[in-house]
C-alpha positions in Angstrom: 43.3 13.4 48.6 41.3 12.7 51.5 42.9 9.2 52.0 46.3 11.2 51.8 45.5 13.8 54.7 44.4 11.0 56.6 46.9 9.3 56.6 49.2 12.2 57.2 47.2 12.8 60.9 47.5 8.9 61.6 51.2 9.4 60.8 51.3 12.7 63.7 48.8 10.6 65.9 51.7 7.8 66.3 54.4 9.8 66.6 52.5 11.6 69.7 51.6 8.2 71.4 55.4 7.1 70.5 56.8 9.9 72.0 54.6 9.4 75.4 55.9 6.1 75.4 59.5 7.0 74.8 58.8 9.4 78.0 57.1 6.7 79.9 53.9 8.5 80.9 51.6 6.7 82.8 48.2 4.5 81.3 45.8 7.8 82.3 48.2 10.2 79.8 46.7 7.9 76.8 42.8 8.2 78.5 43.4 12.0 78.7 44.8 11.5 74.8 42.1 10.0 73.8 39.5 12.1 75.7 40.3 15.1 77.7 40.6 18.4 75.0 36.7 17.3 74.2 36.0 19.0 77.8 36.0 22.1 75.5 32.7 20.7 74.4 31.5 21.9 77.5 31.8 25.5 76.0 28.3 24.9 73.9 26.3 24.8 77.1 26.4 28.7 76.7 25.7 28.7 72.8 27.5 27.2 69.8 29.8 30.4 69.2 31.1 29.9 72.9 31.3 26.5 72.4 33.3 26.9 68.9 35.8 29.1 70.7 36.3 26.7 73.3 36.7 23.5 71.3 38.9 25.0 69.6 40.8 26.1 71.9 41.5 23.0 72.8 41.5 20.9 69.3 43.7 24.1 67.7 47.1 22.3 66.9 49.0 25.7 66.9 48.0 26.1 70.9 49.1 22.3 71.1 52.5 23.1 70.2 52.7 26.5 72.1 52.0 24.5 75.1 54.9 22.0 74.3 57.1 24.4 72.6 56.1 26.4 76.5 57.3 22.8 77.9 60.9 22.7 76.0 61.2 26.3 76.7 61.3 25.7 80.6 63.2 23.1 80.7 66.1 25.2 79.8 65.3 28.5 80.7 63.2 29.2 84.4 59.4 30.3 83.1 57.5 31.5 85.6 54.8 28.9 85.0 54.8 26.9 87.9 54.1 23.8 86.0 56.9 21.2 85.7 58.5 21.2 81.9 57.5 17.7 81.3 54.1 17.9 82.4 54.0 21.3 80.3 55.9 19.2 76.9 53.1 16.2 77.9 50.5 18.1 77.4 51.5 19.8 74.1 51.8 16.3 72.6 48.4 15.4 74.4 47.2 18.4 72.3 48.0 17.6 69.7 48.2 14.2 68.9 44.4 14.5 70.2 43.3 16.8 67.3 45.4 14.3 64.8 42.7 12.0 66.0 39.8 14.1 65.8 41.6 14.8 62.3 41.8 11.7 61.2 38.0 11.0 62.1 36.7 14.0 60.1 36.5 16.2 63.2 37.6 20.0 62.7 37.5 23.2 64.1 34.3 24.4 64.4 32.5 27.1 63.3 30.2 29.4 65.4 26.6 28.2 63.7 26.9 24.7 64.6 28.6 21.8 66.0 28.3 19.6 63.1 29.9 22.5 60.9 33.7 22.5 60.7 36.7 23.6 58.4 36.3 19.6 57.2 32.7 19.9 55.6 29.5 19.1 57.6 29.9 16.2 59.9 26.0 14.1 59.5 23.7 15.3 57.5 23.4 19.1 56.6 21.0 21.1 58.3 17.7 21.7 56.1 17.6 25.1 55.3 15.2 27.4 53.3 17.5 28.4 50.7 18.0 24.8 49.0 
């Protein structure tokens, strides 16, 4: 099953990267693909519940496609976003082809207690504790 869901994000991964390329984005869309939600990582400078909520914030697929469904929205109707649609759609996929990645490396959404501890299992070795 694991093989399954994997493949299944590597699947949603390329059809993010296609659909940048079918929208010609510039080379830096694919660095900020690669790299740019993890800022939220900055978020466990203050503690891992604040660093939880931020991560995944920004690795939380639903947000992902808000932000491009926000994208599609104004390109039809005038949002008073002051972002341009595409840039808004771009970022969605960004979004979310990002946590496909994360995904598809066993990264999850995390939960307050730890960085290594997300809805995918433990990532490393589980913390020691005194109740084994």
């Amino acid at each position: 099953m694991k093989i399954l869901i994997r493949l299944e994000e590597l699947a949603q991964l390329l059809v993010c990267i296609i659909t940048l390329a079918m929208h010609a984005e510039p080379w830096w869309m694919y660095v900020l693909l690669a790299l740019g939600p993890d800022i939220g990582m900055l978020g466990y400078l203050k503690g891992p519940r604040t660093g939880a909520f931020t991560y995944n914030l920004l690795h939380h697929k639903g947000i992902a496609l808000m932000v491009a469904g926000a994208g599609l929205g104004s390109a039809w109707l005038t949002l008073p976003l002051g972002i341009p649609a595409p840039l808004l759609l771009s970022m969605g996929i960004i979004l979310y082809g990002h946590s496909c990645m994360d995904r598809l490396l066993g990264y999850g959404l995390k939960y307050g207690d730890s960085f290594q501890h997300t809805h995918l299992g433990w990532i490393g070795k589980r913390p020691v504790t005194g109740e084994d």
